[in-house]
N, C-alpha and C positions, 0 to 999 in steps of 0.2 A: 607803406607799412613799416613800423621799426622793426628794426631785428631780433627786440624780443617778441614780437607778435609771432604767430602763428598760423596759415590757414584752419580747417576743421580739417581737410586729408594727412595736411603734414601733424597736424596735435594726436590726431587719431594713431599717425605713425609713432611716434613718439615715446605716446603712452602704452604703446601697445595691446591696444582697443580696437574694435571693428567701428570704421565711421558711422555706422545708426548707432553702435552706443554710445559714440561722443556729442553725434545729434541728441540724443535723447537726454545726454546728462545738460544741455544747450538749453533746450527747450523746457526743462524742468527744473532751471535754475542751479541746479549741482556744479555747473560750470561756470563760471561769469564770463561773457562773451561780447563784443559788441559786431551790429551789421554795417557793413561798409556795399550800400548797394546789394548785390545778392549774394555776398560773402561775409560769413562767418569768420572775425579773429578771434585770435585766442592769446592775453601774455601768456609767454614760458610761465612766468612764476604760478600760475594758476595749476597749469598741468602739471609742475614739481610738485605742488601741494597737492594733487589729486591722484599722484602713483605714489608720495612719501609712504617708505610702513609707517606702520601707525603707533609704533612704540619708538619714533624716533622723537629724539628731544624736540627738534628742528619742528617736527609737527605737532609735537604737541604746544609749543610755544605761539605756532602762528595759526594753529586751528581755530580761534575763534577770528582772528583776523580774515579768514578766508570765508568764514559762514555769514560773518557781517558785508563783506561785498558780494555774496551771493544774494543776503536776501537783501538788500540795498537794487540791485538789478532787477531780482524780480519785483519789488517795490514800485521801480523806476518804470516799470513795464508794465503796470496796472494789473498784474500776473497774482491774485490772488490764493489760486491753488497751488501754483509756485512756491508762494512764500510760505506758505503755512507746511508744506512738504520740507521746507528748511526747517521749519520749527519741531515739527515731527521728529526729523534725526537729530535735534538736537536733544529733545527731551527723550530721544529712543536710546539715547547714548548716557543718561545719565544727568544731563543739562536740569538743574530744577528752573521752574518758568520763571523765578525771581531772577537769575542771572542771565535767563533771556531778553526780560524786560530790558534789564540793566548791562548787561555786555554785548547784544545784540540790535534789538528794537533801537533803545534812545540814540545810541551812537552813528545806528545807520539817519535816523530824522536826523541827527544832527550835524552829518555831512551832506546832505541832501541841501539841508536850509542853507551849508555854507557854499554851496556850489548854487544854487538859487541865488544867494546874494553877490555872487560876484561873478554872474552871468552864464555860467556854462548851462543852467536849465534853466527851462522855463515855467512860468508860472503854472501852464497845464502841467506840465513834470512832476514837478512838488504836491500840486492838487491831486496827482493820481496817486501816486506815492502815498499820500498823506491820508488816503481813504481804506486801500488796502492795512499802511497802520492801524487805522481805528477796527478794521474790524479783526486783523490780528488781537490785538488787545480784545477785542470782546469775547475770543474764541479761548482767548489765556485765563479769562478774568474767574470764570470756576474753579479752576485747576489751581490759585492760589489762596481757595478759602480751604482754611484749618481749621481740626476738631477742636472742642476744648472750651472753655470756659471764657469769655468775652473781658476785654483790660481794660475795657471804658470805650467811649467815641472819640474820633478824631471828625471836625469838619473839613471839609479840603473844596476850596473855588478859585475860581480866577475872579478878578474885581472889573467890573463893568467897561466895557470896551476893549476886553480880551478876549481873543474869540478862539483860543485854542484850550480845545478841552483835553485831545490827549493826557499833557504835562499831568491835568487831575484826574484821570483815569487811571494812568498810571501807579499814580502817589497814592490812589486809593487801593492801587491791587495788591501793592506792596505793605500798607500797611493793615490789610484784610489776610495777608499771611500771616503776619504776628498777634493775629488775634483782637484786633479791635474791631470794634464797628464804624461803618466808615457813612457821613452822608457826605457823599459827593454833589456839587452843586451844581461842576461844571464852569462853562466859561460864562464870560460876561454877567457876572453878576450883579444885580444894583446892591447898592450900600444898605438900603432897608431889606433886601433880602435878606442878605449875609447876616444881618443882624438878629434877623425873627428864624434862623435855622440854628444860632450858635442859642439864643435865650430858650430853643425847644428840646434842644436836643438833652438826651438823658443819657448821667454819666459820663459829663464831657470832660476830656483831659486835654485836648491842647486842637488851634485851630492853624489851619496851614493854607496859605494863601499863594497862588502859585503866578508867578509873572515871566508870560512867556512873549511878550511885547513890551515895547517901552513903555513905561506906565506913566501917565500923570502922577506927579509926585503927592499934589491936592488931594487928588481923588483916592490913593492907596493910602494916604494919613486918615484922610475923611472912615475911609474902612476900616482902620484899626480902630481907631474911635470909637466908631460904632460897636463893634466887635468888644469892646473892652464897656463899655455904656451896658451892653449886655446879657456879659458872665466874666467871671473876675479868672481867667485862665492866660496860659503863655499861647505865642502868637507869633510866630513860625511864616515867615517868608522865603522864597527860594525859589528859581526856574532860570533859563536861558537870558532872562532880559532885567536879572536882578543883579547885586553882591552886595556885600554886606554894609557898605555904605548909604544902599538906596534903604536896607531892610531897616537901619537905625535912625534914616531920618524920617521912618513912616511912623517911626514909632515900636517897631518890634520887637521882640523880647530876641528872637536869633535868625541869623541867614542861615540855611540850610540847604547841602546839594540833595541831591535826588538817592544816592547812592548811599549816603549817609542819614536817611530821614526818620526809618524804624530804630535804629541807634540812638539818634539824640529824641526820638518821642520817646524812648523809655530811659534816656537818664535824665530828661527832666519830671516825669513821674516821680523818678526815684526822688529824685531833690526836693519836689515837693512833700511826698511824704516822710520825709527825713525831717523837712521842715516843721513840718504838722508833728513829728511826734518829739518834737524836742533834740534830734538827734546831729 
């Protein structure tokens, strides 16, 4: 055990807490813990975070760092009431669920994926993980539709032979905040799909194509193609397994990250009707 670790009787001592409540914040994800056989550790730095007042700088800097490896654990642990009890105090606190999606959810998958990829878990790990995400997101997904009058469609899919739909889950819930309509297509989509949803859809302003796997370079030019053969709109690439070199030789009009997507959908609106009115 390092010497930052902790048992649960000594953290309990510590934080000066009775050990069921340090069990219980254990069990409930409040605390990130890991079992070493049938002991509970605890780093120090966890328990500083969990006795810091709460008007110190010190906490308010690393509080979101501490909520992402809570719900990352409970993630990890297939601990779905867990996680969603993280998401609770965060929106109990003031958290709006866009900066959940975006300061919590994606960063925890995206340490998840990178600890997947260079072995520390396994593919069961990230599967369990990966499931409790999706239905975190389905439990968020109401709570960021806004009142108010509709700014047009966005389509949002992955391109055929991507089978992570998250990324456009996501990208949909965020941009159903700012008031658009959103047909999300989801993962794996074929090229004549993507095609017969962008020439249907009404009032469409821009389409967003999400690649969260390496993509066939053919196949994501073949879809913009398509996509552009369809409806004369801008076309928006961006996710984990993209940049903006891959988005310009598919064809794209821009690379775009996740956290910046409702931003540039509405200054390319703007542009275009700028355009449109001579301006």
């Amino acid at each position: 055990m390092s010497d930052d670790d902790l048992t649960l009787a000594d953290a309990a001592a510590e934080a000066g807490l009775h050990y069921m409540t340090l069990y219980r914040y254990v069990r409930t994800g409040r605390l990130p813990a890991t079992r070493h056989g049938r002991e509970w550790r605890i780093a120090r730095r966890d328990v500083d975070a969990l006795t810091a007042p709460a008007e110190a700088p010190r906490a308010r800097r690393t509080g979101t760092a501490v909520l992402r490896r809570r719900l990352e654990d409970r993630m990890l642990a297939g601990d779905e009431a867990g996680a969603w009890r993280i998401v609770e105090d965060a929106l109990a606190a003031g958290t709006d669920p866009a900066t959940i999606h975006l300061r919590l959810l994606v960063p925890a998958l995206a340490d998840i994926g990178e600890r997947w990829a260079s072995g520390e878990l396994r593919v069961a790990d990230e599967h369990r993980a990966s499931v409790v995400a999706g239905r975190l997101v389905g439990r968020l997904g109401p709570r960021l539709r806004t009142r108010g009058s509709r700014r047009g469609t966005v389509v949002v899919g992955a391109v055929a032979g991507d089978i992570h739909a998250l990324p456009t889950a996501i990208a949909a819930d965020l941009l159903r905040s700012a008031r658009y309509e959103v047909v999300d297509l989801g993962a794996n989509v074929p090229v004549a799909s993507f095609a017969e949803a962008v020439a249907e859809a009404d009032r469409l302003r821009v389409v967003v194509i999400s690649v969260a796997s390496l993509p066939d370079a053919d196949l994501l030019a073949a879809t913009c193609a398509a996509i552009r053969g369809a409806a004369d709109v801008p076309i928006f690439i961006g996710g984990p397994a993209c940049d903006p070199t891959t988005a310009e030789a598919a064809g794209a009009d821009a690379h775009v990250e996740l956290d910046g997507l409702v931003d540039a959908v509405a200054a390319r609106i703007h542009d275009l009707r700028r355009g449109l009115d001579g301006g």
